[in-house]
C-alpha positions in Angstrom: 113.8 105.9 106.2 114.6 104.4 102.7 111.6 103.2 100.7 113.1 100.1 98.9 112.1 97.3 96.3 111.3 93.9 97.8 114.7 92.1 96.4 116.8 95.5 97.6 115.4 95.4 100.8 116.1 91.5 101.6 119.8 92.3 100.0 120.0 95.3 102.7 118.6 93.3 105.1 121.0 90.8 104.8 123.4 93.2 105.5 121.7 94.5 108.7 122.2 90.9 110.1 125.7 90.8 109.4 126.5 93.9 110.9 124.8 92.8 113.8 126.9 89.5 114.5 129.3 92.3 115.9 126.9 94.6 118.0 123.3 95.5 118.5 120.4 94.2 117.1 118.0 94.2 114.2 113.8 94.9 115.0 111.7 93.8 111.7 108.0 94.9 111.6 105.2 93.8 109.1 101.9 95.5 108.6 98.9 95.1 107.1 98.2 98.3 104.7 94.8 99.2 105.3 92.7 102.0 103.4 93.2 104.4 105.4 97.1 103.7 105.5 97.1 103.5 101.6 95.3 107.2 101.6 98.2 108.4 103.7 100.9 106.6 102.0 99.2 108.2 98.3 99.4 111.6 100.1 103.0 111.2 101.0 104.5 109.5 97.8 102.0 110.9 95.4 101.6 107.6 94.1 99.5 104.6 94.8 101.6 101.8 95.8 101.4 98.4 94.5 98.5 95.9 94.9 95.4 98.4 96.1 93.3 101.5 96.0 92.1 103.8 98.3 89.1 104.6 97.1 86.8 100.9 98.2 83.2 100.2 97.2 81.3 99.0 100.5 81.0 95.5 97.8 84.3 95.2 97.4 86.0 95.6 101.1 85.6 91.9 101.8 87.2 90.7 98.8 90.6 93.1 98.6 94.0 91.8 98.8 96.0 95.1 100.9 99.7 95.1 100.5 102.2 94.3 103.1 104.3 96.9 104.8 107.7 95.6 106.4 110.1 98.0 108.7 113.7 96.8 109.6 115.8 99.3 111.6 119.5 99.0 113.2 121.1 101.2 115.3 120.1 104.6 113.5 119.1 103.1 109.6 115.7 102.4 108.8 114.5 100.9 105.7 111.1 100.0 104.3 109.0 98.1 101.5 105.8 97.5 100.6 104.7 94.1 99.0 102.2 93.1 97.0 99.4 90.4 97.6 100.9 88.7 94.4 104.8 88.6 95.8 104.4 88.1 99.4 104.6 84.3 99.4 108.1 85.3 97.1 108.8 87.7 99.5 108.6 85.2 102.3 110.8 82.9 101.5 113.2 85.2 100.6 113.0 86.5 104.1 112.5 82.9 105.7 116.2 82.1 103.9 117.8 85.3 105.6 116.4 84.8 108.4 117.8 80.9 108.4 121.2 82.1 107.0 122.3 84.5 110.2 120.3 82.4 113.0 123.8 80.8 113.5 124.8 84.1 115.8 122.2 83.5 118.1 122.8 82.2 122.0 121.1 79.9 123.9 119.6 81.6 127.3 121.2 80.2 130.8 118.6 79.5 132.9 119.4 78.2 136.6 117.0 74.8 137.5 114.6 76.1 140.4 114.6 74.1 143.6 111.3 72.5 143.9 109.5 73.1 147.3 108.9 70.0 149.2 105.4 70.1 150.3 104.2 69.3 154.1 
């Protein structure tokens, strides 16, 4: 999986979707990052990431601002980013205009009228 920079990973994302107008399908996730997700994540990268610590007073839990985590995978590529408090509403629009840009490929379900029972 490919850890990627907010702007990167919409640009690849992008990408994703346009590969996908031909064949199979794209699967985004988004997390909340959590303390103990941020301890893990610290243990793996060796580096906290963006927009929290993992070490919380008991005070302080209710007022903390965790980062994001988004996941987009297709086919057999995986990439991932985490996002700060501060640039998720950036982040979300960004996303929001991708996701507007390659909704064009998407078809309307058939679905066959049921017969209604007539009642005795």
């Amino acid at each position: 999986m490919k850890d990627l920079d907010p702007l990167a990973f919409t640009v690849e994302l992008g990408q994703f979707y346009e590969k996908s107008k031909t064949a199979g399908t794209v699967s985004v996730t988004m997390k909340r990052m959590t303390a103990t997700r941020l301890v893990k994540a610290s243990k793996v990268k060796k580096e906290m990431p963006k927009g929290g610590s993992a070490v919380i007073a008991n005070s302080e839990k209710d007022n903390i601002n965790y980062p994001c985590l988004v996941r987009a995978v297709f086919k057999k590529h995986k990439i991932s980013t985490i996002i700060a408090p501060d640039d998720f509403d950036r982040f979300q629009n960004a996303y929001s205009t991708i996701i507007r840009a390659y909704m064009d490929s998407l078809k309307k379900k058939d679905r066959s009228k049921k017969v209604k029972k007539v009642s005795k």
